[in-house]
Structure formats: C-alpha cells, structure tokens
C-alpha positions in Angstrom: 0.0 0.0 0.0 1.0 3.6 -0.6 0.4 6.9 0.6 -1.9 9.4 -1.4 -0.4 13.1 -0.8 -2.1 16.4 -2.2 1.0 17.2 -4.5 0.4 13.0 -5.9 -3.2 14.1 -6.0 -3.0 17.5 -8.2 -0.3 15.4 -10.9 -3.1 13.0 -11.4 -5.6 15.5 -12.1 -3.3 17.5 -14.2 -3.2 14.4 -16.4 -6.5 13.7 -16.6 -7.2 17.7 -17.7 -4.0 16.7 -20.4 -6.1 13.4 -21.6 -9.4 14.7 -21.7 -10.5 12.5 -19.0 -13.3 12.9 -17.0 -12.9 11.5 -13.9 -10.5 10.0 -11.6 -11.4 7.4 -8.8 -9.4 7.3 -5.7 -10.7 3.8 -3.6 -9.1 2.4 -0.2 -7.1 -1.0 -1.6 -7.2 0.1 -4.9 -4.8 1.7 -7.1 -6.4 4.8 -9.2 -7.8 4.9 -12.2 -9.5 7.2 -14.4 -11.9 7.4 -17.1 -11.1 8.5 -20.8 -13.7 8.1 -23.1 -16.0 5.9 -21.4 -13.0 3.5 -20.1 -11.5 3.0 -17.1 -8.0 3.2 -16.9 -5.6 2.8 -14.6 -2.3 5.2 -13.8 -0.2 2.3 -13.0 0.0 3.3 -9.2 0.4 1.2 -6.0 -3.1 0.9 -4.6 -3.7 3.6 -2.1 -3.9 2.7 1.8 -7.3 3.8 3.7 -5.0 5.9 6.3 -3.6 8.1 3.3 -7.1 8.6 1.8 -8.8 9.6 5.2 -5.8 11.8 5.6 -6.1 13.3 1.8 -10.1 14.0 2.6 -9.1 16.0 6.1 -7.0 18.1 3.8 -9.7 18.8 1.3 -13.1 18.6 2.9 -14.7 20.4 6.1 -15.6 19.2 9.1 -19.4 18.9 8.6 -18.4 16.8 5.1 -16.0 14.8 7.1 -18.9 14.0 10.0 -21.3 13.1 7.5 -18.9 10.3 6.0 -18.4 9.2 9.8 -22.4 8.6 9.3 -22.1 6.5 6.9 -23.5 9.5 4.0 -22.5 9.6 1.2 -21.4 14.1 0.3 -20.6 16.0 -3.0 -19.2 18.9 -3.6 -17.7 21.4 -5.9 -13.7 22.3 -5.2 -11.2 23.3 -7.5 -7.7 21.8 -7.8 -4.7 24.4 -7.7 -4.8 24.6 -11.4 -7.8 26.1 -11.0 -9.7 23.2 -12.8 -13.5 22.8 -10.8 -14.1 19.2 -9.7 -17.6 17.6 -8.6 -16.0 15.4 -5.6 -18.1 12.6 -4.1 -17.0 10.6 -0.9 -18.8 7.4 0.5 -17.4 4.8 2.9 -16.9 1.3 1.7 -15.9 -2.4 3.1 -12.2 -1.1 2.4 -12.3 2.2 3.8 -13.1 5.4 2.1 -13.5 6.1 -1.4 -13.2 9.3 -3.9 -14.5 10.3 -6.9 -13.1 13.6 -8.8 -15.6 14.5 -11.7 -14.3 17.1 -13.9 -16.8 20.5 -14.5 -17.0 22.3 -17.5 -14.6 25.5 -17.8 -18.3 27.2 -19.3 -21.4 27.0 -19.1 -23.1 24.1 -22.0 -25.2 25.6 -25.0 -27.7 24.2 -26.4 -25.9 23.2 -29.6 -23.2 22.0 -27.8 -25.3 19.7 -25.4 -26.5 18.1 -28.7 -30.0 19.5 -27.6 -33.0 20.6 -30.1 -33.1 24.3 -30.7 -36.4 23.9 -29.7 -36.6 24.0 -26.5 -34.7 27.3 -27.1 -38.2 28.4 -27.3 -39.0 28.0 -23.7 -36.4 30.4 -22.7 -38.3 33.2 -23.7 -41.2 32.9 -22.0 -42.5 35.4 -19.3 -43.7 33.3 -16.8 -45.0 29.8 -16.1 -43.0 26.9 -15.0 -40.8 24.4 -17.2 -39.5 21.6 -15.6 -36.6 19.0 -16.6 -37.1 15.4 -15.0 -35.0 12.5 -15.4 -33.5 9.9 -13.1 -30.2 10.6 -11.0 -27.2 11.3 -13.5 -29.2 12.0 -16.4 -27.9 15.3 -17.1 -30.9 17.3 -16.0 -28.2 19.8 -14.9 -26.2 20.2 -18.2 -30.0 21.1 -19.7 -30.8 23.5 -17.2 -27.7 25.3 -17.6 -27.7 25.6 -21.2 -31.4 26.7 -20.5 -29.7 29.6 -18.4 -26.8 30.8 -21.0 -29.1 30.9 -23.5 -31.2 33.4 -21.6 -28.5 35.4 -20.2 -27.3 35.4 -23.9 -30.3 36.9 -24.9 -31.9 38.4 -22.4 -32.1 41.4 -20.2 -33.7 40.3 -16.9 -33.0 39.5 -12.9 -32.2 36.0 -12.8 -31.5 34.1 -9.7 -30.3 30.4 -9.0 -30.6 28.3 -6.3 -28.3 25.3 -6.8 -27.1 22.5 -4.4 -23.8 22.6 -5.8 -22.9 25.2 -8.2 -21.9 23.4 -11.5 -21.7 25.6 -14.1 -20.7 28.9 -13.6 -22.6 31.7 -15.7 -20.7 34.9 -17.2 -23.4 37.9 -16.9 -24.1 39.4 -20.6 -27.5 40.9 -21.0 -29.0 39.1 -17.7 -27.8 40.4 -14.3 -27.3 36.5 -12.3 -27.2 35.8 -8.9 -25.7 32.3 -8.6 -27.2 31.2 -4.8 -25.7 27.3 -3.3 -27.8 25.8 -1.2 -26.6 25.5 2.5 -23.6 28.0 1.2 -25.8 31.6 0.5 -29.3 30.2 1.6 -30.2 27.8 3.9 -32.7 26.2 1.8 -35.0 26.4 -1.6 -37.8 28.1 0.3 -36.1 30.6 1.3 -34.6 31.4 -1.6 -37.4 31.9 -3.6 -38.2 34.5 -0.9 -35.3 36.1 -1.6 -35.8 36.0 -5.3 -38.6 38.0 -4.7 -37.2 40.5 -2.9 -34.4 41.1 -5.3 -37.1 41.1 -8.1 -36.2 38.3 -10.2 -37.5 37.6 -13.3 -36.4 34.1 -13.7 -35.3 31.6 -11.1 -33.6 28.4 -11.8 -34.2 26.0 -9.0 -31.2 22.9 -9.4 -33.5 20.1 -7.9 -37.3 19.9 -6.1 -37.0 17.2 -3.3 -39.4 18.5 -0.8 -43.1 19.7 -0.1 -41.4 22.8 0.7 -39.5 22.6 -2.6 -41.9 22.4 -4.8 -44.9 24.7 -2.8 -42.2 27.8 -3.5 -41.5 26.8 -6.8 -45.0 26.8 -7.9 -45.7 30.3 -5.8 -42.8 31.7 -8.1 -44.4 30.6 -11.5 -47.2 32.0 -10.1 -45.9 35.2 -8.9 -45.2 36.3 -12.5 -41.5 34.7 -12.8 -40.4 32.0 -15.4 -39.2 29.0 -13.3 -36.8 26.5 -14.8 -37.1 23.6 -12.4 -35.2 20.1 -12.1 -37.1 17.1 -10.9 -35.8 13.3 -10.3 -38.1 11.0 -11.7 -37.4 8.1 -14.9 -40.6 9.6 -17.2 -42.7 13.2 -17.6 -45.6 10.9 -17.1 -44.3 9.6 -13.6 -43.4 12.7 -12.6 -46.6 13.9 -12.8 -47.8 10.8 -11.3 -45.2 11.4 -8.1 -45.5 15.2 -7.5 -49.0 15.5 -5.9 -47.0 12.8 -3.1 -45.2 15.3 -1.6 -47.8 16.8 0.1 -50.4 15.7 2.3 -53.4 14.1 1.1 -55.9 16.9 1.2 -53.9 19.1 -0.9 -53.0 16.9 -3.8 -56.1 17.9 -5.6 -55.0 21.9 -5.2 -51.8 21.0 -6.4 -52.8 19.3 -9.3 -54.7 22.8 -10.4 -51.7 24.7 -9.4 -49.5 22.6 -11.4 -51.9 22.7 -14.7 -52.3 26.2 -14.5 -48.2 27.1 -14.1 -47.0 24.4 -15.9 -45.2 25.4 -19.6 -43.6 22.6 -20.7 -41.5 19.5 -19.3 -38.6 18.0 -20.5 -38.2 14.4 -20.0 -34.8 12.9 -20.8 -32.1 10.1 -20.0 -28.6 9.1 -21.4 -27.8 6.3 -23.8 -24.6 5.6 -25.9 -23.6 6.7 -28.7 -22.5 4.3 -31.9 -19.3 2.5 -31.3 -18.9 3.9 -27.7 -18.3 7.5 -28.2 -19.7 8.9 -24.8 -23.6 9.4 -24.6 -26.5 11.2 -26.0 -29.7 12.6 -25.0 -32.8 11.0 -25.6 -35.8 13.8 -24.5 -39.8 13.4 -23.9 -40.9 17.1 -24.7 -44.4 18.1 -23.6 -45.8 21.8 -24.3 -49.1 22.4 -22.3 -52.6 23.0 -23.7 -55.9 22.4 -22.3 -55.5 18.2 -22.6 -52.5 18.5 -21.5 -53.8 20.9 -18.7 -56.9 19.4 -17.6 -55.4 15.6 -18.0 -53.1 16.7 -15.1 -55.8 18.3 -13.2 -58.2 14.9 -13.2 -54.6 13.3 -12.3 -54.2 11.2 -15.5 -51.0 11.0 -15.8 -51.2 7.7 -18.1 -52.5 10.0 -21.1 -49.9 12.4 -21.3 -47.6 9.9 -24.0 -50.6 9.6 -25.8 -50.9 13.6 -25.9 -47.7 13.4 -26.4 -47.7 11.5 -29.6 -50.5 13.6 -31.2 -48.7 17.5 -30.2 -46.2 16.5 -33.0 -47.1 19.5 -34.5 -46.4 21.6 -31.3 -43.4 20.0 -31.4 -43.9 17.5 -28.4 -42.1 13.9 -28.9 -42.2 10.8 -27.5 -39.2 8.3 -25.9 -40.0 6.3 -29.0 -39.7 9.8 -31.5 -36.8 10.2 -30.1 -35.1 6.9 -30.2 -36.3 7.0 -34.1 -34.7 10.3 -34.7 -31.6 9.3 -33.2 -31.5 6.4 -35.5 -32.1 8.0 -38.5 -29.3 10.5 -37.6 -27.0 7.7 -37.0 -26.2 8.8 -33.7 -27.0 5.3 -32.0 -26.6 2.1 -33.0 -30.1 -0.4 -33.3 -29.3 -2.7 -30.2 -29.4 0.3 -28.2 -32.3 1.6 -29.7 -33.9 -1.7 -28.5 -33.0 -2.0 -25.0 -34.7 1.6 -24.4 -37.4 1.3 -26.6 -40.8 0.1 -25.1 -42.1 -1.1 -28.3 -42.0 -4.5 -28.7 -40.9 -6.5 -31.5 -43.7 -6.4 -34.4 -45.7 -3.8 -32.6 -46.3 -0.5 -34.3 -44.5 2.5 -33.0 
C-alpha cells in the first residue's frame, strides 16, 4: 500500500485535464484509475492505503463533510484543484475504507448546440412566466439542460435571474442578464427561502437545481405564479411519472389543489435520460418534450398522468415527442446504434410504434 499526498493528488488531475478525462477514482485497496472516453483506466500506481485517503479527505473537505462520511452518508461537492480546474467530488465509505471520486466541471457554461439539444426547447427560454420543468432519473444530465437553458437566456436576455443550486456546477458569465448564482446551504439555507429572496431582489427568472421537498416544490410553484419563469429540475425516470409522483409530496388533502396549481403554471416539461452513442463515443440525450394545452392541462388536473404519452404523440405539430420519436430520430441520424435503440425502446418487437 501507498500513501496518497495532495501534490500526488494535483499530478493525477493534471493528467486527466491533459487526456481529456473525465474523472478520476481514488478507492481504499485500490490503485487509481480514471476514465477517458468511457474507459476506465488505470495510472499504473500502487493501490492507495485507507489511512492516506482519510488523511487526503481531512486536507480537502470540512468538518461537517467529514462528519457526515463518519455517518455512513454519502457528500458532493464542488472544489477546484490548484490549477484552477473545478471538480464535482463525491465521498462514501466502503468495506475497504473510504473512497473518492473527482468528476471534472465544464470551464463554461453548455449551450444548447453543444449539449447536442433541439433548438427547440430554445423556445421555452423566452417565455414570461410559467414553469418548465426537466425530469430524469439521477445522473441524467438534467443539470447540463438546465444550464444551457440559463446561458441561452443570459445570452439573450435582459432580466434578474436568480439560481438556487445545491452545488454550483456551471458557472454563468453575466451578458445581458444580471445573475445571482445562490448554493444551497452555502448563501441560503434552503429552496424556500430562496425563492423568498428572489422575490425581494425582483427576479425575473429563477432556476431552481432540484425539487426534493413539499417545501420545494410549494415555493417553486408560488414563483411561477408570482409572474416569474421558473426552470425547475425534478428526479423521476418519465414526464408521465413525474406527474404521477409530484402531488405525493404533500399531504393528502392538498393533492387535488396541487394538481390545479401545477396545470395552471406548468409550460412545458422536459423528460430525458442518457444512452450511448455508436461505437462507444460517450452518450446522447434521448428527450420526452411536452408543451401544455388544455389536454394537457386538464389531464393533469383529473390526475391522469397515463394520457400524457398519448398527448404526447398527437402534439407533433407543437413539437412535443415521445421516448419512441426520439429513439427513431436518433436512429435515423445515425447517432445510436439499433441494439441500443432496442434495449430503451418500449415497443415490442412487431408492434407498431
């Protein structure tokens, strides 16, 4: 076993910045290794001994990170190397001791283009007010959408906009938009209280990282309603799920109120996971889009959230799409190969699309 110093520590991830990696993985027992387009690979070291990790992570995390590893939780976190380069580090405790995980950030914010994203959903950046949310399960790059959402409107807008992030990922150059970039925990204690606080410094648009809560989502709905546009991320594997799991974050009584409040604010949603590309070459987006009208509206206020595909299918024209849409557009680009086509499609074999 070998020890794991800081100066050992900034070398690796100066070579992972010169190969175009994007991560490196530090692991009691094991020797590092990093990823390069889509492989792991490791740097040849001596694996790394749990005492030299657990000393490395008192060098590089604070105390109330540290204590919530000694919990058993797992943390992440934004911290930037001495290069300057911006990391997303995650921590968790394993049968071998501790384990880290250094996920390199963009050095700008993602547009649109470059997030291999329709210019449609430009469209929803220049709306007034109203809510657009972006669901999709953990790690589906919900944040890279809602940050290209944001430089496209700070591109081309002038207006107030505030963020309330859990980590700050991307960070936003102000052009025409004034921005306030808020962390959770870091400049506001939590979501609630910075919609508050968006208020009061008269944003326009607020761009809420994540809804996990009651709270969450009760101040993200008074802020669509409040005359803001409100880009919101939500975890959940389908549009039609999320609509299904929302109204469970409150309490029973109010799920029919919130289905009304949701109909009535609601713009758009963006559904979307990651699949790969042909022949391994990183990953792709494959999107759900829904644009509200009154079907759309008043099958979420009844709480039938099994008709929105079906809506979904006939709004072509509005430009809505489907999983399936997408998955056939991808194909027909050439962007994915047909195996993976079929393991996301939900069409079986015969059936028509």
């Amino acid at each position: 076993m070998t020890s794991m110093s800081r100066e050992r520590l900034e070398e690796l991830l100066a070579g992972l910045v010169r190969s175009g990696g994007t991560s490196l993985h530090l692991s009691a027992g094991n020797q590092p290794w990093v990823r390069v387009a889509g492989r792991a690979v490791p740097t040849g070291d001596e694996p790394t001994a749990a005492t030299a990790l657990a000393t490395l992570a008192g060098e590089l995390l604070f105390a109330d990170h540290l204590a919530s590893i000694e919990r058993g939780e797992e943390i992440d976190v934004v911290w930037a190397s001495n290069a300057g380069v911006r990391f997303r580090v995650g921590a968790l405790n394993h049968a071998d001791g501790l384990g880290l995980v250094f996920r390199r950030l963009p050095e700008k914010a993602p547009e649109l283009r470059d997030s291999e994203l329709p210019e449609l959903l430009g469209a929803f950046t220049s709306l007034r007010r109203g809510l657009v949310l972006v669901t999709g399960p953990f790690g589906s790059g919900k944040s890279t959408t809602l940050a290209a959402l944001v430089a496209r409107i700070v591109e081309e807008r002038a207006v107030n906009l505030v963020t309330l992030e859990r980590r700050i990922e991307f960070v936003h150059a102000c052009k025409n938009a004034v921005i306030h970039q808020r962390e959770v925990g870091t400049h506001v204690a939590t979501i609630a209280e910075g919609v508050r606080e968006a208020f009061l410094l008269g944003a326009d648009v607020l761009m809420v990282g994540e809804i996990g809560s009651c709270e969450d989502l009760l101040a993200t709905l008074d802020a669509a309603e409040g005359g803001m546009l409100v880009l919101a991320g939500l975890e959940s594997t389908s549009i039609a799920s999320a609509i299904a799991e929302l109204p469970k974050l409150v309490p029973p009584p109010s799920r029919a109120n919130l289905l009304v409040r949701l109909a009535d604010a609601l713009r758009a949603m963006i559904g979307q996971t990651l699949i790969r590309r042909r022949h391994g070459r990183g990953k792709v987006p494959l999107l759900e889009i829904l644009v509200r009208n009154e079907p759309v509206a008043r099958a979420i206020r009844r709480g039938r959230a099994e008709l929105l595909e079906g809506l979904m299918a006939e709004g072509l024209g509005l430009g809505m799409q489907t999983a399936e849409l997408g998955l056939r557009r991808l194909l027909q680009r050439h962007v994915i190969a047909e195996d993976e086509a079929a393991q996301h499609s939900t069409v079986r074999a015969g059936s028509p699309a």
